[in-house]
OpenMM code with the backbone's topology and positions (N, CA, C; nanometers):
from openmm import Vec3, app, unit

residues = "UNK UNK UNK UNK UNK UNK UNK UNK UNK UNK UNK UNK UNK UNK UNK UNK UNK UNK UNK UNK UNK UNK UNK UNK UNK UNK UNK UNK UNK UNK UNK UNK UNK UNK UNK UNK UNK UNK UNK UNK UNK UNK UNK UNK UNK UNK UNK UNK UNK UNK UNK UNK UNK UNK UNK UNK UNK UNK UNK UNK UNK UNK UNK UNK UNK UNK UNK UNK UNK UNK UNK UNK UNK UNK UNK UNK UNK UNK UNK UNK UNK UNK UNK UNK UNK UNK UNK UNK UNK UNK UNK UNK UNK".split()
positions = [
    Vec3(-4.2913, -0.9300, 4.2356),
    Vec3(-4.3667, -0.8414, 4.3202),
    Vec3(-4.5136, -0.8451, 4.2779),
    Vec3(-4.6056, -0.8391, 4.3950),
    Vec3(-4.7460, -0.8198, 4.3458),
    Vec3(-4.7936, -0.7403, 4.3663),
    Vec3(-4.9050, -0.6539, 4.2494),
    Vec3(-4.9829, -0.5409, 4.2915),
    Vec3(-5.1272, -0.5373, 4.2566),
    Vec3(-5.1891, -0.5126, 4.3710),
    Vec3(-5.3138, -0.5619, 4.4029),
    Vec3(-5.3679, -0.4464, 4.3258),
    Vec3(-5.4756, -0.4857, 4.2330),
    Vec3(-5.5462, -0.4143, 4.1459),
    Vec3(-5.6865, -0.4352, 4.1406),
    Vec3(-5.7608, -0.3527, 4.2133),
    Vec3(-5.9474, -0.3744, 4.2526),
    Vec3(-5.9856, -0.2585, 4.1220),
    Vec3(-5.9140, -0.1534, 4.0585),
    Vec3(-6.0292, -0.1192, 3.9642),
    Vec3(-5.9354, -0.1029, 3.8234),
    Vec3(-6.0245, -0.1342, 3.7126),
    Vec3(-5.9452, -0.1192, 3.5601),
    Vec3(-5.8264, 0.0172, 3.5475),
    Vec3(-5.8655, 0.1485, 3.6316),
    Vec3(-5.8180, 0.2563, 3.6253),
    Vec3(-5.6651, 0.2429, 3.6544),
    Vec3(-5.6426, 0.1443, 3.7558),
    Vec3(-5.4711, 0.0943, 3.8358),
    Vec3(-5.4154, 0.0524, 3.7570),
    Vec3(-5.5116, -0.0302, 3.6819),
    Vec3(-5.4167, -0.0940, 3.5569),
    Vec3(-5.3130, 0.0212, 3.4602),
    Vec3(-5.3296, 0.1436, 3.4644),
    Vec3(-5.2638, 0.2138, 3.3432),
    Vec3(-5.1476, 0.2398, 3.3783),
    Vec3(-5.0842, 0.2859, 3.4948),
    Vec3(-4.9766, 0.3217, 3.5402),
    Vec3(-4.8860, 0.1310, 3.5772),
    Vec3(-4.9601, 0.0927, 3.5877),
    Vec3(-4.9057, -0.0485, 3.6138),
    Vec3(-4.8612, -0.1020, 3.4228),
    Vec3(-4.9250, -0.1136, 3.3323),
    Vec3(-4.9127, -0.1791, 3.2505),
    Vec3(-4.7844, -0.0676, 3.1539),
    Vec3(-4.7871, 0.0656, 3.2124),
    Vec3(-4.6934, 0.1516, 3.1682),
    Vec3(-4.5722, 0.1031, 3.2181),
    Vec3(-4.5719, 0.0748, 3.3427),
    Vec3(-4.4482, 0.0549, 3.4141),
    Vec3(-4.3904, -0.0851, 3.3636),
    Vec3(-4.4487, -0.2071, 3.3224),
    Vec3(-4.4094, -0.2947, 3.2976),
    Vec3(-4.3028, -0.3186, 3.1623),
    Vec3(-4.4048, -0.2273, 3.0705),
    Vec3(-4.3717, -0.1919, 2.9809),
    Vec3(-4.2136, -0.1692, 2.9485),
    Vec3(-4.1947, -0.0239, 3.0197),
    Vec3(-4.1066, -0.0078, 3.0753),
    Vec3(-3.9662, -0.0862, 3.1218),
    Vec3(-4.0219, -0.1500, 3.2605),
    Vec3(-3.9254, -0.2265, 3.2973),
    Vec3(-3.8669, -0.3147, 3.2015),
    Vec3(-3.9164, -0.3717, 3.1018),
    Vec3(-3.8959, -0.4881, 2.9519),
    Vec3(-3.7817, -0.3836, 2.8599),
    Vec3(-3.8565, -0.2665, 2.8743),
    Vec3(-3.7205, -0.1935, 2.7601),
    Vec3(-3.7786, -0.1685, 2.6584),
    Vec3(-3.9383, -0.1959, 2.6478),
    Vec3(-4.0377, -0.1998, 2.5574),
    Vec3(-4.1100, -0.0610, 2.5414),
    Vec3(-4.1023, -0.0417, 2.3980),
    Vec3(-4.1735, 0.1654, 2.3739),
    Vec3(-4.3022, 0.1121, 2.3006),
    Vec3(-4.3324, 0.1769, 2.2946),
    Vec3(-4.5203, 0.1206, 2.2506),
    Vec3(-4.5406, 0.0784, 2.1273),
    Vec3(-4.4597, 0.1200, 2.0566),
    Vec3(-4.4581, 0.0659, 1.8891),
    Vec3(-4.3858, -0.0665, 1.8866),
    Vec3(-4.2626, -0.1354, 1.9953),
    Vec3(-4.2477, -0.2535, 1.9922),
    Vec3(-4.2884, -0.3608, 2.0190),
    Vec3(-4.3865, -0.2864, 2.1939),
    Vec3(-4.4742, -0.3916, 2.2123),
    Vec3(-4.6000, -0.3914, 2.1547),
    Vec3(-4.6439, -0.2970, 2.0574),
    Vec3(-4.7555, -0.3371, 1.9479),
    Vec3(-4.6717, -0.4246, 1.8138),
    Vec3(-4.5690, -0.4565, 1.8202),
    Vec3(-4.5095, -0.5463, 1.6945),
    Vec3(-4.5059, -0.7024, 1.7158),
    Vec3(-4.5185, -0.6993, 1.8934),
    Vec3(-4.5154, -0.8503, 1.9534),
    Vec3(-4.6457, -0.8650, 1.9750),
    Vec3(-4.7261, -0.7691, 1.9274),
    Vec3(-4.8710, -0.8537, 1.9424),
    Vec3(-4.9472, -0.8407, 1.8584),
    Vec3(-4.8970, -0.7858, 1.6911),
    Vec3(-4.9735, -0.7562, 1.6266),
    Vec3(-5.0518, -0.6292, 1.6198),
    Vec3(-5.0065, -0.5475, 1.6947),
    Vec3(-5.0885, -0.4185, 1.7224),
    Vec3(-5.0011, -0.2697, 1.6794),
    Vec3(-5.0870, -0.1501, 1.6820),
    Vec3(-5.0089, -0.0506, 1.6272),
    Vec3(-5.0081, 0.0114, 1.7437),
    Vec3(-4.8530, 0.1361, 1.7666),
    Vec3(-4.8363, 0.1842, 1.8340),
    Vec3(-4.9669, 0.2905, 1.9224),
    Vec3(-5.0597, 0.3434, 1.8023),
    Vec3(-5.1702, 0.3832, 1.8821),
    Vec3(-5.2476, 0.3073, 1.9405),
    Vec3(-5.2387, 0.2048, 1.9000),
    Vec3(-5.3608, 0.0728, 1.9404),
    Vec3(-5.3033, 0.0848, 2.1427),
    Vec3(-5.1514, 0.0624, 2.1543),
    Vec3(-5.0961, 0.0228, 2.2317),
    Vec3(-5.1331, 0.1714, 2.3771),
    Vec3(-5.0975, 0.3020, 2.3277),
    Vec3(-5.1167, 0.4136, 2.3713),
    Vec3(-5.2778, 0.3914, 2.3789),
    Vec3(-5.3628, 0.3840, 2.3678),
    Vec3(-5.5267, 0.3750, 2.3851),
    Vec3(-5.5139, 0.2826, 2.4885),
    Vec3(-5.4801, 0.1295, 2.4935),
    Vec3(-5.4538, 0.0220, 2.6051),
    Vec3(-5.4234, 0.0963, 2.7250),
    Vec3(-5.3107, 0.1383, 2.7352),
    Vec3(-5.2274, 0.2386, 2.8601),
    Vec3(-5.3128, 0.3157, 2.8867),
    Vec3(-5.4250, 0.4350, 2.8193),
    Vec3(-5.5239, 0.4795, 2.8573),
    Vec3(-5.6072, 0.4496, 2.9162),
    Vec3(-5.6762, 0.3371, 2.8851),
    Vec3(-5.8086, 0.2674, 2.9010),
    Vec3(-5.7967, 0.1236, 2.9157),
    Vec3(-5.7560, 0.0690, 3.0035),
    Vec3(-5.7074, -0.0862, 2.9932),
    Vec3(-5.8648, -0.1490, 2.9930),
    Vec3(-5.9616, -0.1000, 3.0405),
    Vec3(-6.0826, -0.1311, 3.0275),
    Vec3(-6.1562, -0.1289, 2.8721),
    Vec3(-6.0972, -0.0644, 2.7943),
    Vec3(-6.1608, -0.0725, 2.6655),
    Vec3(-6.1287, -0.2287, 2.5847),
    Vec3(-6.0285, -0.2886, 2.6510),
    Vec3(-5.9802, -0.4530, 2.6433),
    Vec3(-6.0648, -0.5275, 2.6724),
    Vec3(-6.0834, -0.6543, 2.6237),
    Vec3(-6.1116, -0.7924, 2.6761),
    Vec3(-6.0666, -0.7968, 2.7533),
    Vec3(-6.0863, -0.8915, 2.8321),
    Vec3(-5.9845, -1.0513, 2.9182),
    Vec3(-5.9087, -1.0753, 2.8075),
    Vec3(-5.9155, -1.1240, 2.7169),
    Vec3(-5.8206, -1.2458, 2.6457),
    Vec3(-5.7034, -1.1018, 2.5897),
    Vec3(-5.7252, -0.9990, 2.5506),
    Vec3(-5.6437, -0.9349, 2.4647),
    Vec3(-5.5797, -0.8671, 2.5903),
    Vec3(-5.6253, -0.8552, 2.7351),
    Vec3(-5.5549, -0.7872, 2.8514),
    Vec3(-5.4155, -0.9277, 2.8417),
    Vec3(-5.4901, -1.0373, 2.8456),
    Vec3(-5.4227, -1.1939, 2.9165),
    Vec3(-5.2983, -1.1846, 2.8110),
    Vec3(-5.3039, -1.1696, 2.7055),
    Vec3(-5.2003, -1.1661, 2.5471),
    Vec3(-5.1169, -1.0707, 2.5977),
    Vec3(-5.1318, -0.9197, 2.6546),
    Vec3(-5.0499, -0.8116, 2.6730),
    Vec3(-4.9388, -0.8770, 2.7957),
    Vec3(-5.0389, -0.9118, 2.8930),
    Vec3(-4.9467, -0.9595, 3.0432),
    Vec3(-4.8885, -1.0509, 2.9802),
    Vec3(-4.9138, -1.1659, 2.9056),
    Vec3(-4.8450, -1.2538, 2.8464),
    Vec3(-4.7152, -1.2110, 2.8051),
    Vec3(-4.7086, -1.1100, 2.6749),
    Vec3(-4.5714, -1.0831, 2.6280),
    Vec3(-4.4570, -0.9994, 2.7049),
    Vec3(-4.5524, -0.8933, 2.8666),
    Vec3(-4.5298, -0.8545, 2.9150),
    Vec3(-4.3842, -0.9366, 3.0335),
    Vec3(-4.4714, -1.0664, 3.0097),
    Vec3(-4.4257, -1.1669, 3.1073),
    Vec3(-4.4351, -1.1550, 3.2829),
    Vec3(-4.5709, -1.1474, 3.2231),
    Vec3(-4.6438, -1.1223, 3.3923),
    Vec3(-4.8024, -1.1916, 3.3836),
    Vec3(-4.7769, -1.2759, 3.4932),
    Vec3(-4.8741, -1.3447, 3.5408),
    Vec3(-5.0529, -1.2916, 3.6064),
    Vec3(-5.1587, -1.3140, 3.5514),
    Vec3(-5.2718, -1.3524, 3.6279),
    Vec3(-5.2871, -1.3954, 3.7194),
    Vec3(-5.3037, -1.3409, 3.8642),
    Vec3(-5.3555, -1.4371, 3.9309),
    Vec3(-5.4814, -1.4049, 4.0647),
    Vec3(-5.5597, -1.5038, 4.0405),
    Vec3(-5.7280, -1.5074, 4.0851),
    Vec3(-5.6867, -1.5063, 4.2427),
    Vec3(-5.7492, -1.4426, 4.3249),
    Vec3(-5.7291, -1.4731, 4.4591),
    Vec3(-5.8327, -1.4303, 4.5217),
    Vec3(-5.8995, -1.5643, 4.6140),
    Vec3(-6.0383, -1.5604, 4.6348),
    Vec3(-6.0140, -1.4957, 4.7850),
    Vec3(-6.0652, -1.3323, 4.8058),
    Vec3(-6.0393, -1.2759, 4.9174),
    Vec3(-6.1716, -1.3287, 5.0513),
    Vec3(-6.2463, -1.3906, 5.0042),
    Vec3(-6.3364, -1.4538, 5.1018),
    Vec3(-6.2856, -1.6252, 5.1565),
    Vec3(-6.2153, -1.6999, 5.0621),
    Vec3(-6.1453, -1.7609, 5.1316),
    Vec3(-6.0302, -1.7972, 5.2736),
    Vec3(-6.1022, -1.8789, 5.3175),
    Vec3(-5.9932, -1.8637, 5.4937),
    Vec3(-5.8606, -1.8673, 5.4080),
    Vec3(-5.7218, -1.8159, 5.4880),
    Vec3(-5.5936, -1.8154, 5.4181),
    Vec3(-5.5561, -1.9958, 5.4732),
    Vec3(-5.4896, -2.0304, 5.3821),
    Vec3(-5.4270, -2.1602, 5.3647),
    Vec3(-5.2926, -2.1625, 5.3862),
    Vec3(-5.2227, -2.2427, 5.4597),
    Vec3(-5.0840, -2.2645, 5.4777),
    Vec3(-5.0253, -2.3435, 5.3892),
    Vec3(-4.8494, -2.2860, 5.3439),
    Vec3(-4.8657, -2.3914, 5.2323),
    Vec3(-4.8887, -2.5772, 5.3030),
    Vec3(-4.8275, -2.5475, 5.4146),
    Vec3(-4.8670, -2.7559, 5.4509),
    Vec3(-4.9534, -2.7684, 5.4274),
    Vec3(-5.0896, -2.6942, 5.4083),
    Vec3(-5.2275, -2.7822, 5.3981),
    Vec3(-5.2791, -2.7403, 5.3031),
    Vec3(-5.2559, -2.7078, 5.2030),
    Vec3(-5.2729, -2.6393, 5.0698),
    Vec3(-5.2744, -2.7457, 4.9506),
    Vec3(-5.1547, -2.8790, 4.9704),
    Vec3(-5.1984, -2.9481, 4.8876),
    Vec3(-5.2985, -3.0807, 4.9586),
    Vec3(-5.3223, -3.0666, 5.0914),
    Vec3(-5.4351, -3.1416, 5.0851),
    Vec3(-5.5715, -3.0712, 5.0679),
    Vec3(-5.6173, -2.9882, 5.0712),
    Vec3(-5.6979, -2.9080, 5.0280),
    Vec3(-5.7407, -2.9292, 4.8902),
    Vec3(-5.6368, -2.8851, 4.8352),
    Vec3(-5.6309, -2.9046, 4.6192),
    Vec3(-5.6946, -3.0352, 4.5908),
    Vec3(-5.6296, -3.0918, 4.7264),
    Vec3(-5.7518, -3.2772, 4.6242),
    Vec3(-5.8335, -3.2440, 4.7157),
    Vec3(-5.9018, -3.1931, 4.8033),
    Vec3(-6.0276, -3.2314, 4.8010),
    Vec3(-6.1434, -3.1278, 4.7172),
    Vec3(-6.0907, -3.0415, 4.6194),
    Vec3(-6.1754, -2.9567, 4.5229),
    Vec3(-6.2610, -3.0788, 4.4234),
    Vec3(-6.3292, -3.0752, 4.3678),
    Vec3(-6.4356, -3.1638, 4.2765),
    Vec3(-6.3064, -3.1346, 4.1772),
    Vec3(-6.3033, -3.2618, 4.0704),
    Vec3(-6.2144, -3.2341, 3.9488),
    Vec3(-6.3136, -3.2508, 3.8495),
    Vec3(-6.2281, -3.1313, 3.7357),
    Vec3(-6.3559, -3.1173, 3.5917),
    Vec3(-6.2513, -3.0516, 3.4792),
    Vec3(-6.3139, -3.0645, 3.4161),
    Vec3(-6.2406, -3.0389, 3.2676),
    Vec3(-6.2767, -2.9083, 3.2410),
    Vec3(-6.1988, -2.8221, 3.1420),
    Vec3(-6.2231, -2.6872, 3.1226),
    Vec3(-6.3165, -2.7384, 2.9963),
] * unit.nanometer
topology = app.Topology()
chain = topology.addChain("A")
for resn in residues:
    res = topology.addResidue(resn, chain)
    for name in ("N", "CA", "C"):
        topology.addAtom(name, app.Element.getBySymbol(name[0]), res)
């Protein structure tokens, strides 16, 4: 399922719920990431007080995906979606 998230604030009830759904209490999923149970309770507060990379690590163990979606882009069908993909410029990260 996807849930469209435009401000840091959506994130708290979302990253609670995930949580959740895993079976995960805040002191376990601060043990899979190196973090302490308050560390984890502050996150759920303030998902904005995060990086990118330490949000990307949480969804990671969470086992939930990132994903970029360019809302000014025309929508693409999948038939023409992979001819599209080659015609993007290719480059190395």
């Amino acid at each position: 399922m996807d849930y469209l998230i435009s401000i840091s604030d959506q994130l708290t009830p979302q990253l609670r719920s995930m949580r959740k759904a895993r079976k995960l209490n805040q002191a376990e999923l601060g043990r899979k990431l190196g973090l302490s149970q308050s560390r984890i309770a502050a996150i759920e507060r303030n998902p904005a007080a995060v990086s990118a990379g330490q949000l990307l690590e949480i969804l990671k163990v969470l086992g939930v995906a990132l994903v970029l979606r360019d809302l000014q882009a025309p929508a693409v069908s999948t038939s023409t979606a992979p001819k599209l993909l080659d015609s993007y410029p290719k480059g190395e990260w």
